[in-house]
Structure formats: C-alpha cells, structure tokens
Backbone as a chain_set.jsonl record, in Angstrom:
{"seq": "XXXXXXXXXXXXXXXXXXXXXXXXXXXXXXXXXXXXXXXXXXXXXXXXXXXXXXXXXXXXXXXXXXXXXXXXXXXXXXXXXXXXXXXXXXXXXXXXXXXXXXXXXXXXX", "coords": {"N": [[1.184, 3.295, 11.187], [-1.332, 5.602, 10.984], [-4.222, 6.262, 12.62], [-5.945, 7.972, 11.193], [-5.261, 7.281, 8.675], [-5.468, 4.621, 9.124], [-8.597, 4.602, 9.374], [-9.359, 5.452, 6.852], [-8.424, 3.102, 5.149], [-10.144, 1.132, 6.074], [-12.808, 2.369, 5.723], [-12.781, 2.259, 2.746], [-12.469, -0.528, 1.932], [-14.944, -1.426, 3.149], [-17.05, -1.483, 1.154], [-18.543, -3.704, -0.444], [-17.813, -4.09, -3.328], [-15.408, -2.627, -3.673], [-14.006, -4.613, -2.362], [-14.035, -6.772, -3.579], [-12.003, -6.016, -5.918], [-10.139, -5.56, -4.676], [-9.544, -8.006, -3.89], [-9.119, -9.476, -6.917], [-7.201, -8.009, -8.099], [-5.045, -9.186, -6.037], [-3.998, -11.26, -7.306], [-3.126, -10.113, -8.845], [-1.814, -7.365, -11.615], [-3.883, -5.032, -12.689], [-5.884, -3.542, -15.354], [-7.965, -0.896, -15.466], [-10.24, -1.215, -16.963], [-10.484, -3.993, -17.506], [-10.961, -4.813, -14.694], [-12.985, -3.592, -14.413], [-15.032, -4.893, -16.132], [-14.731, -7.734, -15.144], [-16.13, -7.493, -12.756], [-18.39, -6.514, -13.598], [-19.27, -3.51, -13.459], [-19.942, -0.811, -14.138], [-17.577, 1.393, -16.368], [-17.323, 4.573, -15.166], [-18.275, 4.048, -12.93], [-16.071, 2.177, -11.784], [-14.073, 3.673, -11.989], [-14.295, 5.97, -9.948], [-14.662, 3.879, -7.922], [-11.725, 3.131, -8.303], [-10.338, 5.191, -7.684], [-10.78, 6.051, -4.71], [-9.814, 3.785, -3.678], [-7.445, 4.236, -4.193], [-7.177, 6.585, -2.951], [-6.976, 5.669, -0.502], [-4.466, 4.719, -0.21], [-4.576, 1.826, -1.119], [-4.02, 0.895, -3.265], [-1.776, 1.248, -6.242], [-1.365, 3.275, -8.946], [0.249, 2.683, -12.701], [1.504, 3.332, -15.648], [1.415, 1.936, -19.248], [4.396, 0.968, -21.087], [3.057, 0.99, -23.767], [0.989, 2.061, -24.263], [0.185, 5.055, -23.115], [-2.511, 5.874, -22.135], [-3.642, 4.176, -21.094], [-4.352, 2.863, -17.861], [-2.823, 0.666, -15.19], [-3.965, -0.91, -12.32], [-2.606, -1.875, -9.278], [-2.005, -3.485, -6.186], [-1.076, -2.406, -3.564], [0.972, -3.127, -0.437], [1.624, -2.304, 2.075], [-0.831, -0.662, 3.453], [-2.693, -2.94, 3.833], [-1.019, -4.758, 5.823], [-0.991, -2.89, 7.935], [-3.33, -2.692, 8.452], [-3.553, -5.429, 9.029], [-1.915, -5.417, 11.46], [-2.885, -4.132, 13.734], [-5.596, -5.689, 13.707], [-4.503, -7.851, 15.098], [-3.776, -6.726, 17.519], [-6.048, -6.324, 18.426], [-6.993, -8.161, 18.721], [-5.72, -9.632, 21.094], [-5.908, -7.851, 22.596], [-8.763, -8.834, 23.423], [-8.262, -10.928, 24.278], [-6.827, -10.955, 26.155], [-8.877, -9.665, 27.736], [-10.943, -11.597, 28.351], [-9.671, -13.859, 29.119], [-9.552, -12.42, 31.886], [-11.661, -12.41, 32.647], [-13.038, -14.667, 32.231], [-11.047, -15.547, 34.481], [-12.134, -14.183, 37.029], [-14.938, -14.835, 36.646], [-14.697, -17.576, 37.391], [-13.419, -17.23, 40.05], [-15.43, -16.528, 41.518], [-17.188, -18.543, 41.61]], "CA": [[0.043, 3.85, 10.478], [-1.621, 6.356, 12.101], [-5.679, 5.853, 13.403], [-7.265, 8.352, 10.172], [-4.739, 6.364, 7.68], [-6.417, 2.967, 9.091], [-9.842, 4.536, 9.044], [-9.113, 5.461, 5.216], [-8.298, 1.915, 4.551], [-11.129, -0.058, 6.401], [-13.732, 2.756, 4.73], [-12.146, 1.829, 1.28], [-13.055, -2.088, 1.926], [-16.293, -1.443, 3.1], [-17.809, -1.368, -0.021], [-18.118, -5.096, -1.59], [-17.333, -4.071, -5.038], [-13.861, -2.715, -3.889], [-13.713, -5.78, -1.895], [-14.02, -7.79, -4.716], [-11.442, -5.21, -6.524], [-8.902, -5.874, -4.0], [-9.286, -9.776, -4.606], [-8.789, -9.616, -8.377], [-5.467, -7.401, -7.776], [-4.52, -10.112, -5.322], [-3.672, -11.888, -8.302], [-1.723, -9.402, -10.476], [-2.402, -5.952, -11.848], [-5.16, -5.314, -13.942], [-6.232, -1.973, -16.159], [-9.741, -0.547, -14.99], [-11.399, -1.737, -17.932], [-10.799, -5.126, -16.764], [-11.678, -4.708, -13.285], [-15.195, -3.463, -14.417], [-15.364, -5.983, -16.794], [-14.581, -8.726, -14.344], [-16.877, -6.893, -11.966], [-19.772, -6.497, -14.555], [-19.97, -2.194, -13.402], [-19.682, 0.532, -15.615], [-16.2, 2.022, -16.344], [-17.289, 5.871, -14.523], [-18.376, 3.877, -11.536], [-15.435, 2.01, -11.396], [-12.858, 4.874, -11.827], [-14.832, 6.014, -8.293], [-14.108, 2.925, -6.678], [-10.625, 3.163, -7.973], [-10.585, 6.326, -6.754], [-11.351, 5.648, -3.576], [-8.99, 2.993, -2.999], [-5.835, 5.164, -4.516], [-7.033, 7.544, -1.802], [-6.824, 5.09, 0.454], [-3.615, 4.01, -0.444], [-4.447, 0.485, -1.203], [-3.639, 0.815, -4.813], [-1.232, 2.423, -7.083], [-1.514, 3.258, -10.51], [0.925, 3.286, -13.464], [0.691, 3.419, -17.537], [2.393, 0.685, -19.264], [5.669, 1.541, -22.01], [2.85, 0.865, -24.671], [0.282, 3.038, -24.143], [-0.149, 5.99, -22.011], [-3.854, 6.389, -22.104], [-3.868, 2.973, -19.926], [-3.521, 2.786, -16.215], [-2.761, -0.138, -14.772], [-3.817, -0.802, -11.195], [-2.121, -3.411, -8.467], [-1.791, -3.435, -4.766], [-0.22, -1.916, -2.217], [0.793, -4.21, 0.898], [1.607, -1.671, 3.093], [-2.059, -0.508, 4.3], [-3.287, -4.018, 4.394], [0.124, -5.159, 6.68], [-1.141, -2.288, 8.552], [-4.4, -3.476, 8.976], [-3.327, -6.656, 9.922], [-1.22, -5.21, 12.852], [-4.401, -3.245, 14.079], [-6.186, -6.583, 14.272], [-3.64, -8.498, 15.995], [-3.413, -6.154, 18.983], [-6.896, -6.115, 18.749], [-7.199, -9.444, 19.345], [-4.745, -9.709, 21.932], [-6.8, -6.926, 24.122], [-10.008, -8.882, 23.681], [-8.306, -12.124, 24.505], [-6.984, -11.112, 28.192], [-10.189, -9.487, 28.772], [-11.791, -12.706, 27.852], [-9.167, -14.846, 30.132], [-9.395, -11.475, 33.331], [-13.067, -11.661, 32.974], [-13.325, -15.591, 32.756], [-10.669, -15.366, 35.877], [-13.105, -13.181, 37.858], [-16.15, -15.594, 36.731], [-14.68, -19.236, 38.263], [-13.053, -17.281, 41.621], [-16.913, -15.87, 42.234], [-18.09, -19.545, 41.494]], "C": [[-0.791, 4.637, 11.485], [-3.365, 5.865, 12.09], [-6.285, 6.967, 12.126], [-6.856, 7.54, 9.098], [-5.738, 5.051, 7.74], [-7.863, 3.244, 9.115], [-10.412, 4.597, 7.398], [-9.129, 4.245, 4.997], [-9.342, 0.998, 4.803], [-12.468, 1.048, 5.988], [-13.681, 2.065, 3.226], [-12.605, 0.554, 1.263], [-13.987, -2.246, 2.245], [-17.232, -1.489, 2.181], [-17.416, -3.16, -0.789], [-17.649, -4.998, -2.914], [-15.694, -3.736, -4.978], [-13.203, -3.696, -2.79], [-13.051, -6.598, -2.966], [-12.727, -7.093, -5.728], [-10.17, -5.648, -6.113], [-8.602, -7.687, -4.163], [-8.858, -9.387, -5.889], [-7.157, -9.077, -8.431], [-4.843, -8.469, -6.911], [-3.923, -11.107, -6.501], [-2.774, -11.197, -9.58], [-2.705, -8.263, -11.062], [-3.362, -5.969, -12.523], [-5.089, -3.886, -14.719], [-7.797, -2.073, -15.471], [-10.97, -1.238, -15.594], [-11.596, -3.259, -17.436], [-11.02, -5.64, -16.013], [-13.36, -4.87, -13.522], [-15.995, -4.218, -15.315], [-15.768, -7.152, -16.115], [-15.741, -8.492, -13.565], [-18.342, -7.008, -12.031], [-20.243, -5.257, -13.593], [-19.905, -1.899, -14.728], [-18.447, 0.899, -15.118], [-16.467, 3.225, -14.946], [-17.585, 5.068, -13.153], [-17.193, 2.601, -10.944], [-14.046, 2.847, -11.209], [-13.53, 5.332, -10.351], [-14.638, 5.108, -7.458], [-12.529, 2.521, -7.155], [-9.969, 4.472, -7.272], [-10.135, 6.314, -6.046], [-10.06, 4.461, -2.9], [-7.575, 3.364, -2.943], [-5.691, 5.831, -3.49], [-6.479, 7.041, -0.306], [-5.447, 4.397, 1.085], [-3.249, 2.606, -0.629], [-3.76, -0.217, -2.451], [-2.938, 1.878, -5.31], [-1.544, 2.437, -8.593], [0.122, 3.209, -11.595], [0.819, 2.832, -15.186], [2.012, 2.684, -17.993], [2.944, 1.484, -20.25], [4.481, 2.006, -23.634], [1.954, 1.697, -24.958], [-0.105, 4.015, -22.815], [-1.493, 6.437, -21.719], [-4.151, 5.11, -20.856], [-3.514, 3.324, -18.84], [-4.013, 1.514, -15.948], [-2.941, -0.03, -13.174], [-3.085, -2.115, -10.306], [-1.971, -2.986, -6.754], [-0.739, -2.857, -4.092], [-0.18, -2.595, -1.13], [0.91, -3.965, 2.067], [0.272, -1.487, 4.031], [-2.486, -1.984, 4.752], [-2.121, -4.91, 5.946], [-0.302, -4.15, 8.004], [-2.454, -2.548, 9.791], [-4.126, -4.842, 10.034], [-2.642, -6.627, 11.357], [-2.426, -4.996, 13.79], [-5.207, -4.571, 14.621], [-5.946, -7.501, 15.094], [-3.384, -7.975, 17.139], [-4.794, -6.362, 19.377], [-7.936, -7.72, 19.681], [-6.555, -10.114, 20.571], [-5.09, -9.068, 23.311], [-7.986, -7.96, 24.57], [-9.642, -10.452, 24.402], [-7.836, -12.243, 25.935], [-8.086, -10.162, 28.697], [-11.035, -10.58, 29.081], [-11.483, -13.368, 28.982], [-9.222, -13.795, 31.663], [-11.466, -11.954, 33.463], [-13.315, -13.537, 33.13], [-12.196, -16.633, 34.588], [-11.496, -15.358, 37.352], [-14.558, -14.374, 38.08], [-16.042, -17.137, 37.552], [-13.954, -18.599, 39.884], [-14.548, -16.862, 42.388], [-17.746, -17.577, 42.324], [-18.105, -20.647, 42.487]], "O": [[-0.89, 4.311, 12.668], [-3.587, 4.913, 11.342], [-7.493, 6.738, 12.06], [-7.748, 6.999, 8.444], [-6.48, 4.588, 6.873], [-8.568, 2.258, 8.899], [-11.398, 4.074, 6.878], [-10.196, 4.018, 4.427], [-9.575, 0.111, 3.982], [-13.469, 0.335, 5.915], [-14.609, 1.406, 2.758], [-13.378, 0.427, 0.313], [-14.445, -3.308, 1.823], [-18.394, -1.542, 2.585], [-16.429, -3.588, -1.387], [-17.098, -5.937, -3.488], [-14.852, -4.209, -5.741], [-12.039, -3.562, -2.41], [-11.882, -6.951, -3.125], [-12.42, -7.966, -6.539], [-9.269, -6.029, -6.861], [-7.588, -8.3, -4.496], [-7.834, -8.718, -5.744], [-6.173, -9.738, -8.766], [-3.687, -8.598, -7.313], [-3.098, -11.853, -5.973], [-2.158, -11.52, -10.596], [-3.934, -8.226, -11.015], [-3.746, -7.03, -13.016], [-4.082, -3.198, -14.558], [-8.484, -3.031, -15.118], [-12.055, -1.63, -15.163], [-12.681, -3.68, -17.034], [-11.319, -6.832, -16.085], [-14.31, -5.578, -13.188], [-17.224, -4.264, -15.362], [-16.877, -7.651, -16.305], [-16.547, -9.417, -13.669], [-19.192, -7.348, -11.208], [-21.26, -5.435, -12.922], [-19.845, -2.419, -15.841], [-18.103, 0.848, -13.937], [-15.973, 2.964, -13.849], [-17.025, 5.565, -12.176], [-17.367, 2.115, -9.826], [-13.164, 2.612, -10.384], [-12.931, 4.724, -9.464], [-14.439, 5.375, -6.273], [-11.996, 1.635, -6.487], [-9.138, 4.466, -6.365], [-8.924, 6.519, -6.127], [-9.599, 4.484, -1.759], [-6.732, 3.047, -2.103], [-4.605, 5.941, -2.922], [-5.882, 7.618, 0.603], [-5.246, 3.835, 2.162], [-2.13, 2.13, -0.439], [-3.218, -1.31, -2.617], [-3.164, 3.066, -5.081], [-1.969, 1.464, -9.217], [1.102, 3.766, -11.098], [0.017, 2.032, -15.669], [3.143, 2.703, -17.507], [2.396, 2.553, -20.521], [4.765, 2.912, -24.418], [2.068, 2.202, -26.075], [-0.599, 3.638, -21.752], [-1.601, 7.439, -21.012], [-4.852, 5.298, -19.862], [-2.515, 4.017, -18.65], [-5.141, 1.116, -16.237], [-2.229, 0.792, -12.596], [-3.09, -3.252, -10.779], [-1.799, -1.795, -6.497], [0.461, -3.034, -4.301], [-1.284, -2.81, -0.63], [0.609, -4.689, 3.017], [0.208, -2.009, 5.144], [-2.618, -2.217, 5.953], [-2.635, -5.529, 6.878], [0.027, -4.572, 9.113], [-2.582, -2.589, 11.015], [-4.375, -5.108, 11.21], [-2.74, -7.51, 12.208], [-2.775, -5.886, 14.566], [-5.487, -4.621, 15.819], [-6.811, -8.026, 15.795], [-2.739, -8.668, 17.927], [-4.975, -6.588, 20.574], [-8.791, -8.037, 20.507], [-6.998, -11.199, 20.948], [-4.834, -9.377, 24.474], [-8.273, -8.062, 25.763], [-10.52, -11.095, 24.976], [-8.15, -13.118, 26.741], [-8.209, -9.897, 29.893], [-11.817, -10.512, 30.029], [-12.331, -13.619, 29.838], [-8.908, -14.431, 32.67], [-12.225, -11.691, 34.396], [-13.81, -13.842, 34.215], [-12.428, -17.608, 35.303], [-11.508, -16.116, 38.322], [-15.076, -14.7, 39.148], [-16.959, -17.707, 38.143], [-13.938, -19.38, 40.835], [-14.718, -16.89, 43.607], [-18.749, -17.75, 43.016], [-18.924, -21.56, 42.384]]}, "num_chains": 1, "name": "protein.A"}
C-alpha cells in the first residue's frame, strides 16, 4: 500500500460516525438506509460518509438481484490489513528505540 493510499484510509476513520460505520459492516453488509438508521444521521449525510469511505477503499458497493435502486455496502479487508502492517512496523521502530534509548540510559547510570 503505498503512503497516500494509507493516508486515504486513516482520513476515512477519522471521523467517528464512519468509525462507527466500519463497526456495523464488521458484522455483515448493510444498505445505507440502515447504516443511517442504525447511526440515527440523515440519509444525504450518510451517502457522504459512504462516500468517503468507497474513496478510501474501505468499502464496496453492490445492488442486490432484487432491486437495483439499493446499494448494499460491506467491507473491504485489504486497506485495513494494510493498516495493520503500517502499525506493526511502527511499533517495532518505537520498540528498539525504546530498548537503544533505555540501553544508553542504565550504561550512563
């Protein structure tokens, strides 16, 4: 994943409402209406925070056999797998600076 991809994705979760968006999909697809239901927005301001997360690639859309006016949304596991790499190195830098720097602090002591 490249470094604007993962800034796309950790913008996209910055927002608690498509926090909370991405939980509910954690559980199985939904349609919009029932997002913003669940949610307690308004429809137009949840089509913006689905939006937003499509852009992000966190979510895909698709319209079920029965009606085509529906879109169904559900997760994508890629960006978040992505994420999770991202934090795991990140943690990995901060943890031998942690053990170089508490090194440094007991040979000075």
């Amino acid at each position: 994943m490249s470094l604007a991809a993962l800034d796309r994705t950790l913008a996209a979760l910055a927002d608690p409402a498509r926090r909370r968006v991405v939980d509910l999909l954690a559980t199985g697809p939904r349609s919009a209406g029932d997002l913003a239901r669940e949610i307690g927005i308004s429809a137009p301001t949840m089509s913006r925070h689905l939006k937003s997360l499509k852009a992000s690639g966190l979510v895909e859309d698709s319209h079920p056999d029965f009606d085509a006016r529906v879109r169904v949304y559900a997760l994508r596991p890629e960006p978040m797998v992505q994420v999770l790499r991202w934090l795991e190195e990140s943690e990995r830098l901060w943890s031998n600076q942690l053990l170089a720097f508490k090194t440094h602090l007991e040979r000075e002591a």
